[in-house]
C-alpha positions, -999 to +999 in steps of 0.1 A: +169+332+533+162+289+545+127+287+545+140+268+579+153+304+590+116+323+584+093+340+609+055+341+612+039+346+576+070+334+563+090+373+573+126+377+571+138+376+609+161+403+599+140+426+582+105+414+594+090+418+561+078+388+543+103+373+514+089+367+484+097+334+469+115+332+433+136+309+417+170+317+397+198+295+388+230+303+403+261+289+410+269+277+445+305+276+462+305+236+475+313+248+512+302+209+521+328+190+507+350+209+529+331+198+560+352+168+572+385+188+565+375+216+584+369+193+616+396+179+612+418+212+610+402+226+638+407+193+657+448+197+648+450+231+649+424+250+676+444+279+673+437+283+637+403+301+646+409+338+659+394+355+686+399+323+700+372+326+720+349+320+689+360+286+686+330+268+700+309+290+682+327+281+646+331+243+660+292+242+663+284+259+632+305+234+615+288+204+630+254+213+624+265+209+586+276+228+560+252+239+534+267+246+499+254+286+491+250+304+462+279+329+447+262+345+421+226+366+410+211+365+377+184+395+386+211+423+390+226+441+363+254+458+380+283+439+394+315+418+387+300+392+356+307+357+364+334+344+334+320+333+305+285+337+317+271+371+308+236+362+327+254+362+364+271+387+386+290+374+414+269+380+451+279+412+462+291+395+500+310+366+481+330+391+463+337+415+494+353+379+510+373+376+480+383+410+478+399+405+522+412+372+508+430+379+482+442+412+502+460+387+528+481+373+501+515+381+486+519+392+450+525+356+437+498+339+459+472+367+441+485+358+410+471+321+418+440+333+433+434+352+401+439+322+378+418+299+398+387+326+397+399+332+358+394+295+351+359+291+368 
């Protein structure tokens, strides 16, 4: 959770328990360096976002900045390991996102995907 995103006595909004701070490395998908070609793909292509009623809604979260997040945990012991890190498993959500991904693709397109996560 942002520290930004906390309630009173610094409480998950979610779960309305206070977080307890720690500090892990991870590694972090670089979701910002995508941020001026995803304006500019929405700007070319609005119908690229579906329902398209959501558009604003994606269009505004896109604005506000894109934040980098982290893809992996070093404090759980089951999961998928990151490659060639035996200390990391990837996030459970990141991995559930590539799982729909690579699920859209055909057979040689997965066979990239695969590569790309192979490689790091």
């Amino acid at each position: 959770q942002d520290e930004k995103e906390l309630g009173e006595n610094n409480c998950c909004p979610v779960h309305l328990k206070p977080c307890v701070p720690r500090k892990e490395d991870n590694y972090f998908f670089a979701l910002s360096k995508y941020q001026h070609k995803l304006e500019e793909l929405l700007t070319s292509n609005p119908n690229f976002v579906r329902p398209s009623h959501r558009l604003h809604e994606v269009e505004g979260w896109i604005k506000s900045g894109l934040r980098d997040f982290s893809i992996s945990r070093a404090s759980v012991e089951w999961g998928i390991p990151v490659p060639n890190d035996t200390k990391q498993t990837i996030y459970v959500w990141f991995d559930a996102l590539l799982g729909y991904l690579s699920a859209s693709l055909d057979d040689g397109e997965q066979a990239s995907l695969q590569q790309a996560v192979d490689r790091g």
